[in-house]
N, C-alpha and C positions, 0 to 999 in steps of 0.2 A: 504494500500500500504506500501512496505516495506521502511524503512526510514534508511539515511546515515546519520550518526555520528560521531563526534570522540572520539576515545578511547584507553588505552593503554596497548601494548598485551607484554607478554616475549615471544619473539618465541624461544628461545631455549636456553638449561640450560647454565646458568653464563652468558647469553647474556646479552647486555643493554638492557632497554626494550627503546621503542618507541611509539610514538603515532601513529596510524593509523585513516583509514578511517572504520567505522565498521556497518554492513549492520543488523540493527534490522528489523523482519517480524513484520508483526500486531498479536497479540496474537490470539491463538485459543484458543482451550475447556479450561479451567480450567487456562490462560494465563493472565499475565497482561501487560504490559510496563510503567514503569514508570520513568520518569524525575528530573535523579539526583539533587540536590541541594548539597550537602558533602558527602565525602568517606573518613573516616580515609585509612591513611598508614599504615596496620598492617605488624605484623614479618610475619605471615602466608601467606602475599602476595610474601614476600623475599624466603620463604619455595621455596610456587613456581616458583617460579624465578631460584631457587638456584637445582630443580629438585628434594626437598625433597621429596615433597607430593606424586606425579607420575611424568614420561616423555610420557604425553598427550599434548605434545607445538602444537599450540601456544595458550598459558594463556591468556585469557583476564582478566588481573589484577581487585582488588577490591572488597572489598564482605562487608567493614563498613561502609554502608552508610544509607542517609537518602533522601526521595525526595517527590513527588509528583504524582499519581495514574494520568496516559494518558491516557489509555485506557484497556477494557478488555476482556475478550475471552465470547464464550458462555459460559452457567452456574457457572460464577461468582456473587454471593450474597456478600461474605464477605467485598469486598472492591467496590469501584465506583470510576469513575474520578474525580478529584479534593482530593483525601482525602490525607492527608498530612499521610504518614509511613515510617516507623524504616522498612528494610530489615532482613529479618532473614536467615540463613541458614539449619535449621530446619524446615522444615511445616510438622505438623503432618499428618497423615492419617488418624486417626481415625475409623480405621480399624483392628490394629493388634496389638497381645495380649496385647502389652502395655500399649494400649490407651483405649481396653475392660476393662480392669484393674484397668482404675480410674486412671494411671499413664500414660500421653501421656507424658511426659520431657522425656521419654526414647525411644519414638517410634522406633521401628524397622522398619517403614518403609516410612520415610521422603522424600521429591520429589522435584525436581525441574522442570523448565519449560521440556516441548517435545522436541520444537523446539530449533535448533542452531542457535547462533548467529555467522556471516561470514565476512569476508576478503571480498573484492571487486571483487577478484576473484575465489570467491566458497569456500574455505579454513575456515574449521568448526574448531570454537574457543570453545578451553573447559573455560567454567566463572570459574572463580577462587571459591570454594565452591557454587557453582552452581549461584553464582549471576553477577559477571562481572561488577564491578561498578563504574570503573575507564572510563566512558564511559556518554554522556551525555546524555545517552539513555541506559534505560536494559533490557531486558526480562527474565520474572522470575514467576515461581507458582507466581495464585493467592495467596496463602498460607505462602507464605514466605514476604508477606508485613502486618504489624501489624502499625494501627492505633492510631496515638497520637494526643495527644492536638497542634496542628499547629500554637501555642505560642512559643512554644521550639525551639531554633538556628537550624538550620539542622547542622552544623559542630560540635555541643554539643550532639543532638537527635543521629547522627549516630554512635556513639560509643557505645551504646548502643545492634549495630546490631555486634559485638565479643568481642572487649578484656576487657571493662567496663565491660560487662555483664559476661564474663565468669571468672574475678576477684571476684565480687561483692559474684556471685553466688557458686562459690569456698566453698567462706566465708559461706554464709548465708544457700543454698541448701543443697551442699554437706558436707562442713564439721559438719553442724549444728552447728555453733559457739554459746556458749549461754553467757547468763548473769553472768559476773564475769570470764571468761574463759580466761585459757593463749594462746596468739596466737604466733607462730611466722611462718613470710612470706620470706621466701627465693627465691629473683630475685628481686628487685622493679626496674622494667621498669613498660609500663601500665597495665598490668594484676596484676603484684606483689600489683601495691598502689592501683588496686578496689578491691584486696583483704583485704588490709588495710582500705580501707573504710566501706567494708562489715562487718568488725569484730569489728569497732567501732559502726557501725551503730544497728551488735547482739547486743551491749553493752559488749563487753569482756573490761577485765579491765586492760589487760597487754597485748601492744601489740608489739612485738618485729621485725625490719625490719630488716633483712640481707641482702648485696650485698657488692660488693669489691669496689665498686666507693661512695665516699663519694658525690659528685652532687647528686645521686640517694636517700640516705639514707637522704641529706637535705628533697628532698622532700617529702619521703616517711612522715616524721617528719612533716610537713604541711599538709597530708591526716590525721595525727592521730594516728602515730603511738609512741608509749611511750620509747622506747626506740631503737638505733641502733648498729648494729654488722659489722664490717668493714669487710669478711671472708678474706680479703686480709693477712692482719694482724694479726689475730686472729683466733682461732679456734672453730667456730660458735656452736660445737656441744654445749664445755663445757661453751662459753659466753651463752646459752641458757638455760642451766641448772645453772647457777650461777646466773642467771635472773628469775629465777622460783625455788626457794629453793632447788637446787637440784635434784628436779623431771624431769625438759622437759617440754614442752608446751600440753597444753593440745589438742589444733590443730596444726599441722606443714605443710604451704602449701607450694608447691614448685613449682616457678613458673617459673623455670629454662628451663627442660625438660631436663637431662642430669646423669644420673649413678650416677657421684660424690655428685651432689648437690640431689640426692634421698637418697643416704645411709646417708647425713648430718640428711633430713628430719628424714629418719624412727631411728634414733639413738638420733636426737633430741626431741621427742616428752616423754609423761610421760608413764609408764605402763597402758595397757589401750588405750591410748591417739588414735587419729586419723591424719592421712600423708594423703594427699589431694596432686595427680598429675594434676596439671593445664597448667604446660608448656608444650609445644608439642615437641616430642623426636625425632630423624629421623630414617627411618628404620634400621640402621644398628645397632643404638645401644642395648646393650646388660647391662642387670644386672644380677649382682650376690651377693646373702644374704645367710647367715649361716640359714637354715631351724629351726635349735632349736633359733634362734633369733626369726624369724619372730610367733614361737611358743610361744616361753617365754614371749615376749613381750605382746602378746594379743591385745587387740581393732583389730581396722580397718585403711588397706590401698587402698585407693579408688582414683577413676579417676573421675576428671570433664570434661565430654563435655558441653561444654557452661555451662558452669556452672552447668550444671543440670534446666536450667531455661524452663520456659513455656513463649514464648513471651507475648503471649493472656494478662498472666497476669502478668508479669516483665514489662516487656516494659513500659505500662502505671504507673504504680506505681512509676518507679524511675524516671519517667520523673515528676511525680507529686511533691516528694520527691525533685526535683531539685528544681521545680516551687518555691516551700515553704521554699526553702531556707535552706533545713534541708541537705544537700551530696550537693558539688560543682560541678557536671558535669564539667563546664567550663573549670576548672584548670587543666582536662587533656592535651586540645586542646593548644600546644606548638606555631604552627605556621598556617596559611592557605597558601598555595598553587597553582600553577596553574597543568593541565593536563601534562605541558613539563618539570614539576619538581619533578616528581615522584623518576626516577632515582639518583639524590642526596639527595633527602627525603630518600631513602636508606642507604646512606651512612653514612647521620646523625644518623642516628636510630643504623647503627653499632657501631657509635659511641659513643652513648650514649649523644648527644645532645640534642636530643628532646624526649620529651615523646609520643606525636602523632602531625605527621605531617597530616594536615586534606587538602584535594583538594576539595575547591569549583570551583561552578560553577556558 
């Protein structure tokens, strides 16, 4: 039977959002629902909010959480009731060429649940990255719920399901940060410093944080990182290259998602080197590079989606990592929250007050 909840939807762009009453069905074929315990406040959710992503309102906010397996559809094996998972936004298929390939972190053909979840009066809610998790109740592919140790805080675990993992994985996947490597990460909100954790965790031995707020660059400074760049003040390319003998970094991530803070990137890195896009951009925007640059220059400039991560086998690892005491998870989690504090959970995060604001339940 289908089950009322509550949850909080933006119905339309630059609105507040609000909480509602939100009507999950029981899952079908390949279906789970599972019972939230934490949802980071991600920027991604603000995207939505803000009509970046699409104008598919009304959003049922939330896609970084962590919870508890209720129930699930026919031919589910993967997961069973009770099991404690990280949500993902990616469930592979394991169908299409990417994943024949031996490479599923790129599937071309990732899925979410069938059915909608609704409004009390029929009104089909698009989940914000296919999960909806600002909600005490969510339906979602079996496939998109990955299994952890049910040791781990759920307001710690759920970060793990976007800007943790698609920092960390920046670092580690895509950029291939290696041993002794110069890093530098431009943005440090929470994606910028799990890029900073990921590049000390490669073992890079210089690691350089930029961003214009000196609060930000404290922290980044407490994730690991070796040295900071004010770009307020200072002009990040040449403080990058005066921090690196003159060469550039030999990874440059940028965790901005923005034109200026990309030409910083690909100007800041070494001959060679690798720019790693991790912030998410809005449709409108536009870049423009001199072609005999991006020639001359050589290496690679690459995009991380989620980092490039495989949950199956991220997820459990860095929760294990956390377990051992070897990466802080914790230190992301700024504040907890309730379901009617979303909306200034917003504001802070424009603010640049908190690093994630996390809503239990």
């Amino acid at each position: 039977m289908a089950q009322q909840v509550q949850g909080v939807i933006a119905p339309g762009r630059n609105e507040p959002v609000r909480v509602e009453t939100i009507v999950v069905p029981d899952p079908g074929p390949g279906e789970a629902v599972v019972t939230v315990q934490a949802c980071g406040v991600c920027h991604t959710d603000l995207h939505y909010k803000q009509g970046g992503i699409n104008d598919e309102f009304p959003f049922l906010l939330g896609h970084e959480a962590a919870g508890v397996v209720e129930s699930v559809g026919d031919g589910v094996t993967e997961v069973a009731p009770g099991d404690f998972v990280i949500l993902n936004w990616r469930a592979v298929c394991g169908n299409c060429r990417a994943c024949l390939r031996g490479r599923p972190q790129y599937c071309f053909d990732t899925h979410n649940a069938r059915q909608r979840m609704t409004l009390t009066d029929g009104t089909e809610l698009s989940p914000a990255l296919g999960i909806g998790a600002f909600a005490e109740k969510t339906l979602v592919a079996a496939g998109q719920c990955t299994k952890v140790d049910p040791a781990v805080a759920p307001a710690v675990a759920g970060l793990l399901g976007c800007g943790v993992m698609a920092g960390i994985g920046a670092a580690i996947n895509t950029g291939q940060v290696g041993r002794g490597d110069s890093v530098a990460v431009i943005g440090c909100g929470g994606v910028g410093d799990a890029a900073v954790v990921g590049a000390r965790l490669a073992g890079a031995a210089r690691i350089i944080a930029v961003d214009i707020d000196d609060r930000k660059l404290e922290t980044a400074k407490s994730m690991g990182a070796t040295h900071t760049v004010n770009s307020r003040s200072t002009d990040p390319v040449e403080a990058i290259r005066e921090l690196t003998g003159g060469f550039g970094a030999d990874v440059v991530i940028e965790a901005v998602g923005r034109p200026e803070t990309y030409r910083q990137a690909f100007y800041a890195r070494d001959l060679a080197g690798t720019v790693v896009l991790v912030g998410v951009p809005t449709p409108e925007m536009k870049l423009e590079l001199p072609l005999l640059d991006v020639f001359g220059r050589g290496g690679a400039l690459k995009s991380s989606w989620y980092g490039d991560c495989l949950p199956s086998r991220d997820f459990p690892m860095l929760v294990d990592l956390h377990q051992q005491g070897r990466i802080d998870l914790a230190a992301f989690v700024t504040e907890t929250i309730g379901l009617g504090d979303v909306e200034a959970a917003f504001d802070r995060m424009h603010q640049g007050d908190v690093l994630r604001s996390v809503v239990v339940f």
